[in-house]
Backbone as CSV, one residue per row, in Angstrom:
resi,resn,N_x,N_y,N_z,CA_x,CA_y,CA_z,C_x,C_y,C_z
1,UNK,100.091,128.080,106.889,101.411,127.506,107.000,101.350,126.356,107.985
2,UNK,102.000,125.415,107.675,101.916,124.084,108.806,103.451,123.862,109.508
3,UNK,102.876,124.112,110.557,104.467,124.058,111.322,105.080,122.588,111.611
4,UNK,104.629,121.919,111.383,104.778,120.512,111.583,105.785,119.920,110.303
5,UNK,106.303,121.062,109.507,107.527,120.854,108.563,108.594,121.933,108.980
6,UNK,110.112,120.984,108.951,111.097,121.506,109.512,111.523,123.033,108.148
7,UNK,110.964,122.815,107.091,111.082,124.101,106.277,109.755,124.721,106.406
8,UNK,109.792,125.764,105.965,108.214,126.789,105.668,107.847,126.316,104.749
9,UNK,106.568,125.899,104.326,105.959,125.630,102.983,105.697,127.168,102.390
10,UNK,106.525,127.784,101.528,106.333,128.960,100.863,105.755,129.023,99.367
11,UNK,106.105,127.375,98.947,105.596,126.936,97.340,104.486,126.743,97.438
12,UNK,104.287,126.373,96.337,102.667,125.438,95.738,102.884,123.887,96.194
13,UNK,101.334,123.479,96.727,101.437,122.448,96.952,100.760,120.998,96.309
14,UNK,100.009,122.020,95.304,99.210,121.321,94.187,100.543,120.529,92.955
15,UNK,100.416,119.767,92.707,101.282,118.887,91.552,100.578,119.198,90.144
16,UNK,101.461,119.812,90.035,101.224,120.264,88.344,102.237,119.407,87.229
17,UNK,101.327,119.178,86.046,102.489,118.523,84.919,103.888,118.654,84.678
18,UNK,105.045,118.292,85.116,105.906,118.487,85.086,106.651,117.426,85.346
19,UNK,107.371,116.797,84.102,108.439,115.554,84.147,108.845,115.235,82.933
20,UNK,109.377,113.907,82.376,109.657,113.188,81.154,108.484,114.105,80.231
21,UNK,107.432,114.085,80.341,106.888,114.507,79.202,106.625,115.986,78.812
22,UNK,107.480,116.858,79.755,107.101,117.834,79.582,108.513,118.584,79.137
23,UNK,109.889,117.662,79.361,110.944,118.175,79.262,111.253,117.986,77.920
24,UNK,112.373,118.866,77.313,113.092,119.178,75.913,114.567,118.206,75.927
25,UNK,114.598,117.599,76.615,116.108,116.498,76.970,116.030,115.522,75.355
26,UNK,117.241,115.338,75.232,117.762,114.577,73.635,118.038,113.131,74.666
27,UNK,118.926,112.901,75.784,118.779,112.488,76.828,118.435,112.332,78.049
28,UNK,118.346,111.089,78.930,118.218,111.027,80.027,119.042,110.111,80.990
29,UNK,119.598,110.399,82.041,120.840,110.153,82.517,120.359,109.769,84.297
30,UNK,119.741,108.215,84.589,119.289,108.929,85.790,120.623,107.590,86.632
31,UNK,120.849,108.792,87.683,121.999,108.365,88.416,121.417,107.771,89.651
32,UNK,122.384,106.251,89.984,121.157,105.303,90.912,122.281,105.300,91.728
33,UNK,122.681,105.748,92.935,123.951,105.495,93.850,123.982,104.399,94.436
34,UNK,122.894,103.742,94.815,122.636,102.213,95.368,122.890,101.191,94.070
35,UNK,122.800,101.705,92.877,122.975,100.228,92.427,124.490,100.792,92.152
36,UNK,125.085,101.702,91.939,126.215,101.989,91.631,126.231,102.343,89.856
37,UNK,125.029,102.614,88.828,125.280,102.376,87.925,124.561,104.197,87.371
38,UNK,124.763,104.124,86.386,123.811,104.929,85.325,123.519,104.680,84.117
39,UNK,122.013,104.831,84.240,120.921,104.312,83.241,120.839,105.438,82.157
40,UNK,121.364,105.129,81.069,121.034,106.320,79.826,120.223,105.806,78.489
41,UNK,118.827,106.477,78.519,118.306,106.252,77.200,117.800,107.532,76.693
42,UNK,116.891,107.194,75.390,116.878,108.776,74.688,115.646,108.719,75.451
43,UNK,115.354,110.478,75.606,113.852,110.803,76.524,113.003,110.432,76.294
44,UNK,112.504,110.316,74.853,111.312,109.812,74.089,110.964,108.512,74.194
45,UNK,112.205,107.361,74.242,111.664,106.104,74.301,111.640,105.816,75.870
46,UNK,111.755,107.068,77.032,110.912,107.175,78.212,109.756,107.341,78.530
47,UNK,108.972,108.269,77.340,107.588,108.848,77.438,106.581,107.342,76.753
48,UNK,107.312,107.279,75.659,106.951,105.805,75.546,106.685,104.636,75.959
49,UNK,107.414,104.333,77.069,107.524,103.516,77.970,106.358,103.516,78.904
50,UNK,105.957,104.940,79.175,105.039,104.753,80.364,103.676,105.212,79.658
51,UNK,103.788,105.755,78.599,102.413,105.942,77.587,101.731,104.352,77.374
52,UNK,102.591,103.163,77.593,101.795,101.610,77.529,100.712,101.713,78.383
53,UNK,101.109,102.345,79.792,100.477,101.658,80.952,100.527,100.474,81.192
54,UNK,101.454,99.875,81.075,101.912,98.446,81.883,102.670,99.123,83.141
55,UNK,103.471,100.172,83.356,103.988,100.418,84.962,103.467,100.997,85.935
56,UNK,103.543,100.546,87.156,102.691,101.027,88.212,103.088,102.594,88.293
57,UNK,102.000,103.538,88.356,102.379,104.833,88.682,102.141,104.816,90.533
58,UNK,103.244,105.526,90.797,102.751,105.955,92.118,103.363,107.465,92.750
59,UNK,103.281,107.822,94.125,103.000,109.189,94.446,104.344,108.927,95.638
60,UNK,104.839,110.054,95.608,106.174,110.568,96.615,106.460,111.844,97.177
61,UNK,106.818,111.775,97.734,107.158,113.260,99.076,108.834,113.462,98.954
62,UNK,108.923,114.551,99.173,110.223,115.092,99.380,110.234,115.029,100.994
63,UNK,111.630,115.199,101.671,111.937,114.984,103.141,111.034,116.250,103.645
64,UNK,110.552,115.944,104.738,110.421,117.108,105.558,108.669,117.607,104.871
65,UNK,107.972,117.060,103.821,106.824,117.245,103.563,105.880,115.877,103.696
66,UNK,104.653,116.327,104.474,103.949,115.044,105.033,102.985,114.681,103.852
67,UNK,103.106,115.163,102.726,101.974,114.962,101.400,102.503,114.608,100.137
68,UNK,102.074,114.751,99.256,102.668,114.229,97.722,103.197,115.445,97.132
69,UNK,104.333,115.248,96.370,105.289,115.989,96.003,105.661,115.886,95.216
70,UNK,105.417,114.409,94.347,105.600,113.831,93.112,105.124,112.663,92.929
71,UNK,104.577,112.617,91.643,104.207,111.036,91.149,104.593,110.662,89.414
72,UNK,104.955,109.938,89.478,105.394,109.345,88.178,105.222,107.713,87.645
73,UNK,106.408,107.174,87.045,106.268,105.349,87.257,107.330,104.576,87.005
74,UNK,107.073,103.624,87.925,108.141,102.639,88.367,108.570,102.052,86.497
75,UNK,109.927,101.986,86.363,110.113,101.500,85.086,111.135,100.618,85.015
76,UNK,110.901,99.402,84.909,112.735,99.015,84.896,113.360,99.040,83.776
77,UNK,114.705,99.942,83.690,115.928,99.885,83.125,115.441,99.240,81.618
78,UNK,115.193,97.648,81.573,115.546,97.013,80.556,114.571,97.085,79.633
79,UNK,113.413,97.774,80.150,111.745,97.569,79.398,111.853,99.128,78.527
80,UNK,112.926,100.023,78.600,113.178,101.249,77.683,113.748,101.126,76.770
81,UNK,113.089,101.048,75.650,114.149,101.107,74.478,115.202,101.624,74.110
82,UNK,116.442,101.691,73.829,117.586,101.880,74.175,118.661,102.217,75.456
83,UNK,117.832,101.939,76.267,118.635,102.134,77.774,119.769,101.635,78.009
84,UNK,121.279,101.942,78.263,122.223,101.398,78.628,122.683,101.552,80.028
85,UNK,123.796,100.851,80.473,123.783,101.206,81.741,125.208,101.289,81.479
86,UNK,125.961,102.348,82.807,127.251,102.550,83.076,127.396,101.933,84.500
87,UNK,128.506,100.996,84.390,128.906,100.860,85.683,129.670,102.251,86.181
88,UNK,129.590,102.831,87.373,129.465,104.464,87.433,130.126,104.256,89.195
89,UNK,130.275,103.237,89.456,131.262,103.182,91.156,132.154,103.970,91.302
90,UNK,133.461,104.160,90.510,134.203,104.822,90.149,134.136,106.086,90.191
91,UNK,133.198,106.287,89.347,132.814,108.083,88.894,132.049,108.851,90.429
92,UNK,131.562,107.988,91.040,130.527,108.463,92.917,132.307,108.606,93.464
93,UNK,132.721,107.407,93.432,133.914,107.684,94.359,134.608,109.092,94.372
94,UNK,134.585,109.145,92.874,135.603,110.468,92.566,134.906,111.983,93.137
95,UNK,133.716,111.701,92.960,132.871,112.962,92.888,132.607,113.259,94.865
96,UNK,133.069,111.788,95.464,132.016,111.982,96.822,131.280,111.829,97.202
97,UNK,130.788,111.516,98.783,129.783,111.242,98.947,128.400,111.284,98.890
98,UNK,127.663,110.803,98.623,126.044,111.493,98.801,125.130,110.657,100.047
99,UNK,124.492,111.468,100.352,123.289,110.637,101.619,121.615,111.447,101.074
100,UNK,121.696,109.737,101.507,120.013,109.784,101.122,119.332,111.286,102.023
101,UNK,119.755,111.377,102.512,118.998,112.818,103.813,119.335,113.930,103.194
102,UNK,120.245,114.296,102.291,120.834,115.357,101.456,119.715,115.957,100.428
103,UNK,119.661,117.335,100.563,118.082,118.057,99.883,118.462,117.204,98.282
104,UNK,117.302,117.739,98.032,116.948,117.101,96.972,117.836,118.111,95.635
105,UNK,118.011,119.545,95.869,118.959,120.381,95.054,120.817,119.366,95.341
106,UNK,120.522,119.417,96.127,122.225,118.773,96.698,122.401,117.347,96.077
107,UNK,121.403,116.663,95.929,121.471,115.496,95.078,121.435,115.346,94.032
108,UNK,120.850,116.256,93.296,121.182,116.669,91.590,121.787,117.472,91.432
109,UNK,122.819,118.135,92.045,124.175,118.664,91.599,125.030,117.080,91.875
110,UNK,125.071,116.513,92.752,125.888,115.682,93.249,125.746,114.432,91.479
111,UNK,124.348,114.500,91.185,124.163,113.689,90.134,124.977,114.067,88.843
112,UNK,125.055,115.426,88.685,125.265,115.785,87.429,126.986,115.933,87.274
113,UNK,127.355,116.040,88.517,128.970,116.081,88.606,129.163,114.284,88.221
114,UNK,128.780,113.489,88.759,129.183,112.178,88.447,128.653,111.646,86.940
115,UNK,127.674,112.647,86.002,127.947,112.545,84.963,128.922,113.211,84.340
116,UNK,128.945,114.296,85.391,130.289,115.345,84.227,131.689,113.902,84.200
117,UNK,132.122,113.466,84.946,133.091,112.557,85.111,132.620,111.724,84.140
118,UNK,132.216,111.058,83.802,131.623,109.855,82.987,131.902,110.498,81.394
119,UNK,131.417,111.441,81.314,131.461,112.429,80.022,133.093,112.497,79.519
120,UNK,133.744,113.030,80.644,135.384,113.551,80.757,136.249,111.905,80.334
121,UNK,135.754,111.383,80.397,136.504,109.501,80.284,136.315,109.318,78.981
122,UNK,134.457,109.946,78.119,133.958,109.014,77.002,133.369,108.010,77.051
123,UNK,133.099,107.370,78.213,131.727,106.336,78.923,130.438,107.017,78.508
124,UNK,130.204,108.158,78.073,128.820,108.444,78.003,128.718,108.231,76.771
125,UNK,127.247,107.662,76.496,126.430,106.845,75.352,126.172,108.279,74.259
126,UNK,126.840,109.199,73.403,126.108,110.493,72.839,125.973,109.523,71.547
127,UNK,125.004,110.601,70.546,124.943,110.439,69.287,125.143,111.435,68.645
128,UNK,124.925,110.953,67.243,125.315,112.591,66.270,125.127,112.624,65.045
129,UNK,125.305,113.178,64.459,125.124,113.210,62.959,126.713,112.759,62.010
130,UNK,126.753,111.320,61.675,127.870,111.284,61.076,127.731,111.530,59.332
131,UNK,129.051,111.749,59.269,128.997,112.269,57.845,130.501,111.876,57.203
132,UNK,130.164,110.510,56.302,131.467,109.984,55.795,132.506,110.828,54.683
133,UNK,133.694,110.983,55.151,133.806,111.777,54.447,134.534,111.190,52.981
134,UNK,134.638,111.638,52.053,134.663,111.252,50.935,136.065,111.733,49.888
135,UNK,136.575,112.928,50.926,138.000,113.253,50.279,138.889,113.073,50.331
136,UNK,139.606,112.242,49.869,140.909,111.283,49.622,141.788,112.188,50.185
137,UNK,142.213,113.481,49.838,143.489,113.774,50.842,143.173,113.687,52.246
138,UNK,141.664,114.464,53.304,141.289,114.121,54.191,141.621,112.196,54.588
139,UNK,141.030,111.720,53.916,141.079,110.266,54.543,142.706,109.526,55.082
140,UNK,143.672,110.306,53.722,145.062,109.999,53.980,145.132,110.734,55.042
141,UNK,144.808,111.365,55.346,145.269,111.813,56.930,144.050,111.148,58.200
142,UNK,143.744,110.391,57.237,143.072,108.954,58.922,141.804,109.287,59.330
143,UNK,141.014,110.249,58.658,140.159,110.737,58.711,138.676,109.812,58.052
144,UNK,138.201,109.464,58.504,137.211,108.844,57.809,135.373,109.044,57.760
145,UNK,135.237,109.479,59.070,133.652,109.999,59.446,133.874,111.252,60.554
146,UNK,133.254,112.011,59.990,133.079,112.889,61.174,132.025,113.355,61.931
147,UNK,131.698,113.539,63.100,130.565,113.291,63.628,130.215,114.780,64.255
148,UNK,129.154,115.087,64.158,128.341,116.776,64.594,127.388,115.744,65.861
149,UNK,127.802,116.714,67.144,126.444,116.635,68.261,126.149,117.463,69.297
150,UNK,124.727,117.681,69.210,124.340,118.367,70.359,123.321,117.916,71.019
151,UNK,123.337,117.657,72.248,122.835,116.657,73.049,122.408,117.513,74.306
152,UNK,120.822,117.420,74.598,120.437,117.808,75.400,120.365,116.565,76.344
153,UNK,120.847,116.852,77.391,120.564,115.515,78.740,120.123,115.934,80.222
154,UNK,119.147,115.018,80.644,118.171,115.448,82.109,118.987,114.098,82.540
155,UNK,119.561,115.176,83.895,120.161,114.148,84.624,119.276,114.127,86.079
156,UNK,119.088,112.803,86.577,118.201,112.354,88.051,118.836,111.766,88.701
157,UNK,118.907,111.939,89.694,119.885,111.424,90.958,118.222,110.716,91.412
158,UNK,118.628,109.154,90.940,117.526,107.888,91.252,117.785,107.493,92.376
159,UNK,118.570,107.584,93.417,118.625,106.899,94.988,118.697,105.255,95.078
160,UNK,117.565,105.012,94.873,116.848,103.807,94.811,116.835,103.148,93.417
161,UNK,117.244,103.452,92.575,116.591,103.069,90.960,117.534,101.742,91.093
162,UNK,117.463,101.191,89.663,118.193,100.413,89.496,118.101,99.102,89.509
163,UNK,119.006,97.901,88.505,118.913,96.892,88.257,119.974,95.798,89.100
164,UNK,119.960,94.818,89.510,118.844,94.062,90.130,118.535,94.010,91.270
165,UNK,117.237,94.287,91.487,116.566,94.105,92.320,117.437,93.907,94.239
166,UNK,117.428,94.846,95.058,118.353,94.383,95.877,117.727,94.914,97.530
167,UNK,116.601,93.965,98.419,116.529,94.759,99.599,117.282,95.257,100.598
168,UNK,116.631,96.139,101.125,116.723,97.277,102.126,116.268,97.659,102.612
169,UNK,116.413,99.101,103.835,115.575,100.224,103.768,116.173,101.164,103.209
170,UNK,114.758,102.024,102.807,114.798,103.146,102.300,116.457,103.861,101.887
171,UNK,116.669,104.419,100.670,118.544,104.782,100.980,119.320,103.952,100.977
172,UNK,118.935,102.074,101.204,119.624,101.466,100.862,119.277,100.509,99.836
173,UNK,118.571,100.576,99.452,117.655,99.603,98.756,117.780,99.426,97.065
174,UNK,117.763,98.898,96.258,117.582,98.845,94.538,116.291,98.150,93.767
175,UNK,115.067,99.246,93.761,114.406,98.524,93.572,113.970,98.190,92.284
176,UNK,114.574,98.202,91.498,114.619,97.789,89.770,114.318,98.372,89.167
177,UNK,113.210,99.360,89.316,112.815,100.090,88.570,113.411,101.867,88.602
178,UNK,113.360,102.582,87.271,114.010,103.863,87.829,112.694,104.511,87.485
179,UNK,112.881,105.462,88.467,111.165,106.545,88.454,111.256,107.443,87.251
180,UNK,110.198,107.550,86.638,109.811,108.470,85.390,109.359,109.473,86.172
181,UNK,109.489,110.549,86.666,108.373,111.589,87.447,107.454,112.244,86.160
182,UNK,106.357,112.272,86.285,105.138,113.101,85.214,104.527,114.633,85.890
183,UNK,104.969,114.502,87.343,103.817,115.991,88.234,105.167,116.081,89.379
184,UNK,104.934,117.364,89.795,106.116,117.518,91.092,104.794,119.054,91.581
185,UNK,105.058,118.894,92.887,105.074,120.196,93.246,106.711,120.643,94.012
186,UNK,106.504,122.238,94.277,107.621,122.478,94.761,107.221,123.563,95.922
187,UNK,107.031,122.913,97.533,106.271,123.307,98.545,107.556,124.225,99.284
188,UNK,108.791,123.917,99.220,109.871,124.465,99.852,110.772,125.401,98.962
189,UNK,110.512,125.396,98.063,110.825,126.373,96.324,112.395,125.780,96.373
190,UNK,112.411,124.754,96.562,113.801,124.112,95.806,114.053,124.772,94.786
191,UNK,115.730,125.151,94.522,115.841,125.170,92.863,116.239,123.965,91.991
């Protein structure tokens, strides 16, 4: 055990496969509080993205651990095939504050509430299976396509992510790209 971390290391500290390519998400939703926005594309044309190897991969720590904790790759926003963005100021306001110093569980609840808001408006990008419908009394009643969806979505509270480009330090910063994570360990057994 290394006492030189303000938690006990009780997890694993080895980084095992675990990210974009390992998840079952229909979406991905990663929430950037510095740029104020959220980035939504489908998961796949994420795995895609970094299967080129044109983006720099690199390695990250959670607070309070002096080693690697995750590595993935820098991606910007516009280089994902279908990526949209929500202007999402609004939706942080409503939901509250977040700080960069806030565990890393506390920041992806904090993420996923400011999508639940986004969702509750109809700002969020879903898809579905439409199906025109074709029966004249239906249509007289204004009816014209109806749409089936079920949508799996991985939401990331990105900190830092985000488009354009904007310095700082750390927590305040936008550095264009939003992180793909591929490996995590989990040394403090976050849930």
């Amino acid at each position: 055990m290394n006492n030189t971390h303000p938690h006990s290391v009780t997890g694993n500290i080895a980084l095992v496969n675990y990210g974009i390519q390992t998840e079952q998400s229909d979406l991905r939703a990663h929430v950037c509080p510095n740029a104020k926005q959220v980035y939504v594309y489908p998961t796949l044309k994420g795995v895609e993205a970094i299967n080129t190897n044109r983006y720099r991969k690199i390695t990250a720590s959670q607070q309070g651990a002096n080693f690697v904790t995750a590595e993935g790759y820098l991606v910007p926003p516009s280089k994902i095939w279908g990526c949209i963005f929500i202007n999402a100021g609004w939706a942080m306001k409503k939901v509250g504050p977040v700080d960069y110093g806030m565990s890393t569980t506390a920041k992806g609840e904090w993420a996923v509430q400011v999508v639940q808001q986004i969702l509750k408006v109809g700002w969020f990008p879903l898809f579905g299976s439409p199906e025109i419908v074709e029966n004249t009394e239906i249509q007289v009643k204004g009816i014209d396509v109806i749409v089936t969806s079920k949508v799996r979505i991985q939401v990331k509270c990105d900190f830092d992510g985000g488009e354009p480009t904007s310095e700082g330090p750390v927590g305040k910063r936008v550095t264009g790209n939003l992180f793909l994570q591929t490996a995590e360990c989990n040394p403090f057994r976050h849930k």
